[in-house]
PLY file of the C-alpha trace (Angstrom):
ply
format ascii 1.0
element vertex 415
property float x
property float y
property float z
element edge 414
property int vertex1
property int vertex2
end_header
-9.91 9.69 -18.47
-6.09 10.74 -19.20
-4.54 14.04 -18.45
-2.64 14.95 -21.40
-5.60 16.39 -23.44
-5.35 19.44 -21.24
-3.20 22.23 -23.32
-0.56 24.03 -21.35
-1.68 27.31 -23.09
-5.05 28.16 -21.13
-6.21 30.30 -23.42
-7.42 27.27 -25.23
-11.07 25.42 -24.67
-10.69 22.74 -22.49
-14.38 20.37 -21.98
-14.86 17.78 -19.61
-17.42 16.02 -20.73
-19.92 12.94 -20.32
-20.13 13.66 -16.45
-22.84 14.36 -13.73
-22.06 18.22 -12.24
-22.79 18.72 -8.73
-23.10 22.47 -9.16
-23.96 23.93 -5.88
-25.47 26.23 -7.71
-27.36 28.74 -5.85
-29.69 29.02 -8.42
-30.87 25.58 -8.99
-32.10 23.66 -6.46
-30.51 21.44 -3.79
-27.15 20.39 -4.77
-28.33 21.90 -8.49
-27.64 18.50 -10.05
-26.77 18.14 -14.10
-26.94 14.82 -15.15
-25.25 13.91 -18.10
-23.20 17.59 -17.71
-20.41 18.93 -19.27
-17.83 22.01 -18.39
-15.52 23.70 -20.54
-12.75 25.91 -19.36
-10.89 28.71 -20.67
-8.06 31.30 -19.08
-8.51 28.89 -15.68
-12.29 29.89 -15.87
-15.66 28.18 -16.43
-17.57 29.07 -19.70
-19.69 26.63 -19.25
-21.54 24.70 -16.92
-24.60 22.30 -17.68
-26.37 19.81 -19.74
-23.95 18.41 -22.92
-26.49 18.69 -25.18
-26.84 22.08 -24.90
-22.94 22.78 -25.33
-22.48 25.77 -27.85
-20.79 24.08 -31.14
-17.56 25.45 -31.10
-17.15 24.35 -27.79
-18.27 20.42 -28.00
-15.81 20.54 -31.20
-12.70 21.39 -29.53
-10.28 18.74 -29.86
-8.86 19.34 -25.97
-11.93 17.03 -24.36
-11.78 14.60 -21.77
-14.10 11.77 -21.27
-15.32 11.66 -17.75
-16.50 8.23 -18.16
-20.15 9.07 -15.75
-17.84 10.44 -13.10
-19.42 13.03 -10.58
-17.66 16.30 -10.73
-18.18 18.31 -7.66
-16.63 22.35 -7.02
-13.23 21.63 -5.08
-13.71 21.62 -1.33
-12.66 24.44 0.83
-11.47 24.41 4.17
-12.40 27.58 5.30
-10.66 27.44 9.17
-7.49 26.18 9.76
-4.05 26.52 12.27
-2.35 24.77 9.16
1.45 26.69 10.54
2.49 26.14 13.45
5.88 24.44 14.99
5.79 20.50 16.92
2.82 18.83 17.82
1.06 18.07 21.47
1.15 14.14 20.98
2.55 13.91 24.74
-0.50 15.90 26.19
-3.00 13.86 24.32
-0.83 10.59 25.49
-0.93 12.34 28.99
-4.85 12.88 28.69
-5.63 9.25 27.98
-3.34 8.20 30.96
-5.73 10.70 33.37
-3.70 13.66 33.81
-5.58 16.65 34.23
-5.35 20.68 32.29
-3.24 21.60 34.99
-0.79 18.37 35.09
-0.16 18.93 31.61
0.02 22.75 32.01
2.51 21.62 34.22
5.04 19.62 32.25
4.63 22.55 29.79
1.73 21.69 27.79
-1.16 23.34 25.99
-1.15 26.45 23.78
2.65 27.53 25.52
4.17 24.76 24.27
2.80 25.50 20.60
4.07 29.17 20.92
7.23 28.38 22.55
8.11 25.81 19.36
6.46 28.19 16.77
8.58 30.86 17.80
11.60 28.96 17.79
11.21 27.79 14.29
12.44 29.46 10.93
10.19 30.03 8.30
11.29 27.51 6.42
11.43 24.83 9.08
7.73 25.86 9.98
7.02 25.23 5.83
8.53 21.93 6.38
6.44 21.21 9.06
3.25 22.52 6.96
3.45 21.03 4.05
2.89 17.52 4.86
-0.43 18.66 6.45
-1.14 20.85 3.20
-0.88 17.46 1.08
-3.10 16.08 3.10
-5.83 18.50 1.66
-5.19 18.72 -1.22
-4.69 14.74 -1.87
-8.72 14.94 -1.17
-9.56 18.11 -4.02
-9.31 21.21 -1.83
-8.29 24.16 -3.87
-8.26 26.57 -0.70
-7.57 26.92 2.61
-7.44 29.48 5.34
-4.64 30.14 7.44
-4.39 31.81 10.59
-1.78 33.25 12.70
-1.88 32.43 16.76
0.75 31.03 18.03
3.44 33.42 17.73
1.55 35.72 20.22
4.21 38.36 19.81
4.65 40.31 16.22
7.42 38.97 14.89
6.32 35.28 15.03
3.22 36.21 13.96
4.19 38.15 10.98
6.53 35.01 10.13
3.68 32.64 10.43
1.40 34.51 8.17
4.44 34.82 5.72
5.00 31.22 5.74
1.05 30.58 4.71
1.78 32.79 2.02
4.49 31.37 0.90
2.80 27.73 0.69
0.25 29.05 -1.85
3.61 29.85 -3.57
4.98 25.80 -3.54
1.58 23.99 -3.94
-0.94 24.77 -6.43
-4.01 26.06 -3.96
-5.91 29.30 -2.80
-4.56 30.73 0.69
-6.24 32.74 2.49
-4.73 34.12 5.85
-6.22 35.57 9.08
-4.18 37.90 11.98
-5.61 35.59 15.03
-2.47 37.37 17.40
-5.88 38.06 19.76
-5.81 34.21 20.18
-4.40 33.90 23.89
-2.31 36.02 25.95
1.56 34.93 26.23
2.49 34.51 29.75
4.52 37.91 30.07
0.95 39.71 29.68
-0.67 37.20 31.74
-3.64 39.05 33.34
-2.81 42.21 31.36
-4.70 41.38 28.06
-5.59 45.11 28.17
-1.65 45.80 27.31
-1.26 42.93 24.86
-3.41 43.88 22.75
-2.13 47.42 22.53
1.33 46.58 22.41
1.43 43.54 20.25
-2.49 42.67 18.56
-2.78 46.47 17.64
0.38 47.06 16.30
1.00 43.69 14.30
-2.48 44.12 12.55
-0.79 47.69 10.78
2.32 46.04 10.25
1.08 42.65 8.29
-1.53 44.95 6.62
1.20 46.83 5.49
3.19 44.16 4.20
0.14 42.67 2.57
-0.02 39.50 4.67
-3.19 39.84 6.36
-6.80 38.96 4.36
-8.73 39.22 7.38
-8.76 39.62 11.42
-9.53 37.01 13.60
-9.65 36.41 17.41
-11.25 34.19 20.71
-13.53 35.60 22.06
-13.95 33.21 25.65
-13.53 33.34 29.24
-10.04 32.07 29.14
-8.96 34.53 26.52
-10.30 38.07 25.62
-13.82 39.47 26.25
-16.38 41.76 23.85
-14.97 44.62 24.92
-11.44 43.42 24.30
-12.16 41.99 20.63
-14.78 45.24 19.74
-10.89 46.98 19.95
-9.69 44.36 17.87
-12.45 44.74 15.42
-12.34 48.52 15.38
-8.68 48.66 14.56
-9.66 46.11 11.21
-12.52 48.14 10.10
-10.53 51.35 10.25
-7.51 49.41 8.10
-10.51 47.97 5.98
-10.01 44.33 6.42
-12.82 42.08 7.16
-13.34 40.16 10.60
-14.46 36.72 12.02
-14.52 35.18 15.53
-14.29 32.21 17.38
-17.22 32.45 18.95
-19.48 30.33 21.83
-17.58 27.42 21.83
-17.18 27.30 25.74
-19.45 29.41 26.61
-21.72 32.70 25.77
-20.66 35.46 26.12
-22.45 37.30 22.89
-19.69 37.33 20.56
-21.80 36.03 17.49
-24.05 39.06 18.54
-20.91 41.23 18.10
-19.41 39.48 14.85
-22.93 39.87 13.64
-22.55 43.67 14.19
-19.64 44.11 12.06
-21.08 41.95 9.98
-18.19 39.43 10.08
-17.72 36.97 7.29
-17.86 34.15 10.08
-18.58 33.32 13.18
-17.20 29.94 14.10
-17.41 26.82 16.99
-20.89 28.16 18.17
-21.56 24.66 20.77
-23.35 27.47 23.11
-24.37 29.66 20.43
-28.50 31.09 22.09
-31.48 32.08 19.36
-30.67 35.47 19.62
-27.02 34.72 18.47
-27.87 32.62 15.69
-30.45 35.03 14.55
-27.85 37.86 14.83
-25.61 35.61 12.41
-28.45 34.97 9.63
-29.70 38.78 9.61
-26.00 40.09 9.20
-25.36 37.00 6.80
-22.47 35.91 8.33
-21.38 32.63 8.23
-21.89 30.07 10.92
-18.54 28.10 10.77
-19.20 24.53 12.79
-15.79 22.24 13.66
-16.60 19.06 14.93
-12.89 17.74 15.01
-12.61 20.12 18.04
-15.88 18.75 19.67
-14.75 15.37 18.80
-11.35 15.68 19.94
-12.38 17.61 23.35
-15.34 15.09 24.06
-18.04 17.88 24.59
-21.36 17.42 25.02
-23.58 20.42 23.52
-23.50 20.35 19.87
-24.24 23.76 18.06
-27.79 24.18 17.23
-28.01 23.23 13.94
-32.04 24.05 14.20
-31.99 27.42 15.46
-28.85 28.35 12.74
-31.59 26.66 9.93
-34.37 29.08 11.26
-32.77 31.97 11.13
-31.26 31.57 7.75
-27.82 31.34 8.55
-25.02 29.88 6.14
-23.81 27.16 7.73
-19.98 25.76 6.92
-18.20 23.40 7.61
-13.84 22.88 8.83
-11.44 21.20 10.06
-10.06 23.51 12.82
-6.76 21.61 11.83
-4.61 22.69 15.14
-2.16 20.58 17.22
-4.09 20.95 20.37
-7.71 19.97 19.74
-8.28 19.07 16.13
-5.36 17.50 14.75
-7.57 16.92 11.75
-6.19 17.35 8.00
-9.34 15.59 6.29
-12.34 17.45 5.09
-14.18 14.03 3.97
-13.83 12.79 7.65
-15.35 16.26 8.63
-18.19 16.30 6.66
-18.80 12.54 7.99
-18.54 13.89 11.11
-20.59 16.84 10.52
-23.18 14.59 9.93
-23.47 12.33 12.69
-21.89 14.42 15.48
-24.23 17.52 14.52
-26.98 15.56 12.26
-26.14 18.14 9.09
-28.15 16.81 5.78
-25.30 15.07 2.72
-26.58 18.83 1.18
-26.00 20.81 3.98
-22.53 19.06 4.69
-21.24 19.30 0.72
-22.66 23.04 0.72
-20.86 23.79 4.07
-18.01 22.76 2.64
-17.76 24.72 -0.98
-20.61 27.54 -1.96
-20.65 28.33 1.89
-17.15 28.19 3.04
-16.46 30.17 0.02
-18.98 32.85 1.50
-16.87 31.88 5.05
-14.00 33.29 3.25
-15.81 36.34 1.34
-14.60 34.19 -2.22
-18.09 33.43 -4.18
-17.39 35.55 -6.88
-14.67 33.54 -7.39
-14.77 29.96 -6.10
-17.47 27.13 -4.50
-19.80 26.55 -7.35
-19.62 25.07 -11.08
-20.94 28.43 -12.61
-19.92 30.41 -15.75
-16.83 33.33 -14.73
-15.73 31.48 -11.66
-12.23 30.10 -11.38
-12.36 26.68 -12.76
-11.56 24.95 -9.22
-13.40 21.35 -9.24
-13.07 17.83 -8.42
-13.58 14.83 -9.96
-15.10 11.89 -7.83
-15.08 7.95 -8.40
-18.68 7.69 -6.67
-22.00 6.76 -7.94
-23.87 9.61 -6.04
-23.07 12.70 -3.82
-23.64 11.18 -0.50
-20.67 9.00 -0.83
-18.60 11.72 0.14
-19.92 11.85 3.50
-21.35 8.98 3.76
-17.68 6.63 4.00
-14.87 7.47 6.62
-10.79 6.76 6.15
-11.23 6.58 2.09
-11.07 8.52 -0.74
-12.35 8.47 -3.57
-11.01 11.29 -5.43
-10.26 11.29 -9.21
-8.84 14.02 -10.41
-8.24 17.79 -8.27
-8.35 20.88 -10.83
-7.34 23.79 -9.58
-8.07 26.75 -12.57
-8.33 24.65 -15.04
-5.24 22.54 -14.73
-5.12 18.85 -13.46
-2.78 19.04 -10.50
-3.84 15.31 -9.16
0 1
1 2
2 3
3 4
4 5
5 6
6 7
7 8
8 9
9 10
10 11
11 12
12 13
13 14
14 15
15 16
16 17
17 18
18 19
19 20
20 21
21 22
22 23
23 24
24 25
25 26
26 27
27 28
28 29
29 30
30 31
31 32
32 33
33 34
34 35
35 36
36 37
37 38
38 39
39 40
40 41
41 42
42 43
43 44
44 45
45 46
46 47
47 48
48 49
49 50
50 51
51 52
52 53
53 54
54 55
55 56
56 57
57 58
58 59
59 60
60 61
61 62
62 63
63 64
64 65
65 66
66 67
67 68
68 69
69 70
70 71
71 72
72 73
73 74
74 75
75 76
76 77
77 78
78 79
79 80
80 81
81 82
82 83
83 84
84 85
85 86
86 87
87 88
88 89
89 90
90 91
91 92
92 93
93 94
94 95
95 96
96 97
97 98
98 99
99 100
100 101
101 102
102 103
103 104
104 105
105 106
106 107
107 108
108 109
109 110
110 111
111 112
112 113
113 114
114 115
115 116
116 117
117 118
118 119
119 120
120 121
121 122
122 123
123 124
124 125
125 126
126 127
127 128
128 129
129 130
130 131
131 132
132 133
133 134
134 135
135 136
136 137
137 138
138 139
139 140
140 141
141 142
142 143
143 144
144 145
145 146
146 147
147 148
148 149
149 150
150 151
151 152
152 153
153 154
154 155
155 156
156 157
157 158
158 159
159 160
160 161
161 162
162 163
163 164
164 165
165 166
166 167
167 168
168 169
169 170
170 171
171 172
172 173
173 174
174 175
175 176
176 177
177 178
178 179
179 180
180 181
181 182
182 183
183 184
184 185
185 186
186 187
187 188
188 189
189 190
190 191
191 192
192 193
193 194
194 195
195 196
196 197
197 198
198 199
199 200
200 201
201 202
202 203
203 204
204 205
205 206
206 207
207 208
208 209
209 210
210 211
211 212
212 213
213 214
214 215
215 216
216 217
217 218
218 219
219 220
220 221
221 222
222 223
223 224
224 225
225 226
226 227
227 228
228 229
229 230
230 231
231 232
232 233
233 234
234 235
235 236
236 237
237 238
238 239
239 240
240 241
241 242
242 243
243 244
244 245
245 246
246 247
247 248
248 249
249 250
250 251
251 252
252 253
253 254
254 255
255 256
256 257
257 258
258 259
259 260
260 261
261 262
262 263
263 264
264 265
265 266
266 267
267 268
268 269
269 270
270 271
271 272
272 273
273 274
274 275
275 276
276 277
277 278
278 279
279 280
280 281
281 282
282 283
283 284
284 285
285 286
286 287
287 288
288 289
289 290
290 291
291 292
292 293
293 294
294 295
295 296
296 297
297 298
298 299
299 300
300 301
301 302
302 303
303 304
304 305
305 306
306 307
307 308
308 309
309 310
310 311
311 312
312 313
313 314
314 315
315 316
316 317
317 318
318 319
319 320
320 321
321 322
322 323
323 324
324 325
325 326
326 327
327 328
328 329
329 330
330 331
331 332
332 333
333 334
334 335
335 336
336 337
337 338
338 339
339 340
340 341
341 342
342 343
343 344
344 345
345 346
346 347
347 348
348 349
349 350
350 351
351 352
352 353
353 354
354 355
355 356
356 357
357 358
358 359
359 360
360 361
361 362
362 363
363 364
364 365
365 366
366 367
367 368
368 369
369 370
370 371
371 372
372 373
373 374
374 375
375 376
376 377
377 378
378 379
379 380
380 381
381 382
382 383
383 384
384 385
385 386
386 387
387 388
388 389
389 390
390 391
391 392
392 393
393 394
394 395
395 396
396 397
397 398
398 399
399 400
400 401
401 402
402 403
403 404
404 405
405 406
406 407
407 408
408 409
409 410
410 411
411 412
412 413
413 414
């Protein structure tokens, strides 16, 4: 397969050809397999998706056709959670963890989410950019096309603002899909500490108009836990989006439950993510509203918990189910989606179907993009990836390697 049959000028055909298509097609069945498929791409869009020997004529006779050799193209991954900005990491706590210290010993010596803020906030934008883009690579090096962004650890507007600029800004340098979330209701800095009443008036509140208004916000996000804001605190929160008309999601029952899929559910967020202690009710609050469960085993890996999300209960009520990396340097220092969907599987016992859909058609639904992206289907943006595997469950089946091909992103090879 070589890359130089792809025409710069898009507005040509473009046909990959002699390949199997994964399609994740909602309308064919399980991962709505093509053998022997083809696709053929015009304007960064897919005109065609399915069996070669149905290919209209004028498309198998365009000379700009590459040979796929029996390669299995899948739609590009999506990460559809991520902390991707923020400034330093938290080796030392995580060094200081394994050595026995407890939460508060490392609170301490100036650990946890504090030190994140205090060395977001003290980097420029294009120090924090440095910072990102390394972990960026990482994604894309393994055919993701897009990837969510949230704000959090500025916890006051500027810094947030700045971090949400900066996300924007790397879908400006690399050729991928960002997608950014307001998550300033993530914690409460310590000069509101025990006033999360006044933070979120005088910083949450007010940032969300500001980054609306400068066009840096695609939805709202926020934690919704005992150590960080309540119902009642993130139903303000939510009510402040609605009325500016930007979607929500929530981190949700990951420590405990407290009802916040319940209330995502009600303003029928596009996610609802963690979930560990996620009740029936909850779960069949999320698959009525169709909102998206969102599970991130790096962070139940990396924290050692116990009480997976119930995978059952989110199957029997119909809910999407997605999967992330929760990449963050407290507790998911993860930049692999491969290693998550291997995880997905044997941490939470998710299906090779279930973990390749949680990871494309449904994070694209996590992110409100299926009209555009996570499935090989005619009009969608030709986002795909190529695979050196002999079936699907490859994918999730091996851990530390990668097998990737080729990474398209709108119809141009970018690996």
């Amino acid at each position: 397969m070589t890359d130089n049959s792809i025409p710069e000028d898009q507005s040509m055909m473009s046909l990959w050809r002699n390949a199997h298509l994964a399609t994740l097609s909602p309308s064919l069945s399980g991962l709505g397999v093509i053998e022997r498929g083809a696709l053929a791409v015009k304007d960064g869009r897919i005109v065609y998706a399915g069996p070669e020997a149905d290919l209209p004529g004028d498309y198998a006779a365009t000379s700009h056709s590459i040979d796929c050799e029996g390669r299995w193209i899948t739609p590009a991954l999506i990460d559809c959670h991520t902390h991707l900005v923020f400034g330093g990491n938290r080796a030392m706590e995580f060094e200081m963890r394994l050595n026995g210290a407890s939460y508060e010993d490392i609170a301490k010596a100036g650990g946890g989410i504090v030190s994140s803020v205090r060395d977001t906030r003290a980097l420029s934008e294009g120090e924090l950019i440095a910072q990102a883009l390394p972990r960026l690579d990482a994604l894309l090096a393994e055919g993701v096309s897009t990837i969510e962004i949230k704000s959090g650890y500025g916890l006051d507007i500027e810094t947030e603002l700045k971090m949400l600029r900066v996300a924007r800004r790397l879908g400006a340098l690399r050729p991928v899909r960002i997608v950014t979330s307001y998550l300033a209701a993530h914690a409460t800095p310590a000069e509101y500490k025990g006033r999360n009443a006044d933070y979120l008036t005088d910083v949450v509140l007010p940032g969300m108009e500001r980054g609306h208004a400068e066009g840096l916000i695609d939805a709202v996000d926020g934690f919704c836990e005992g150590i960080a804001f309540s119902v009642e605190d993130m139903r303000m929160v939510f009510d402040k989006a609605t009325s500016l008309g930007l979607p929500v999601k929530l981190h949700a029952e990951q420590l405990s439950n407290l009802g916040g899929s319940v209330l995502a559910a009600s303003y029928r967020a596009l996610s609802a993510d963690h979930l560990e202690y996620l009740d029936k009710a909850g779960a069949d609050a999320l698959g009525h509203a169709g909102t998206v469960a969102v599970l991130l085993p790096g962070a139940f890996y990396a924290l050692r918990e116990t009480q997976a999300p119930p995978v059952q209960a989110l199957r029997d009520a119909g809910a999407d189910i997605a999967l992330a990396t929760d990449c963050n340097p407290g507790t998911s220092p993860l930049t692999s989606l491969l290693l998550t969907m291997n995880m997905g599987a044997t941490l939470f016992r998710l299906t090779v179907e279930e973990c390749l859909t949680a990871t494309t058609r449904s994070a694209a639904k996590a992110l409100g993009l299926t009209s555009e992206t996570g499935a090989l289907e005619v009009g969608k943006s030709a986002d795909f990836a190529i695979w050196n595997i002999e079936r699907p469950a490859e994918l999730v089946y091996r851990i530390g390697f990668n097998p990737l091909h080729a990474r398209i992103f709108k119809g141009r090879i970018t690996s």
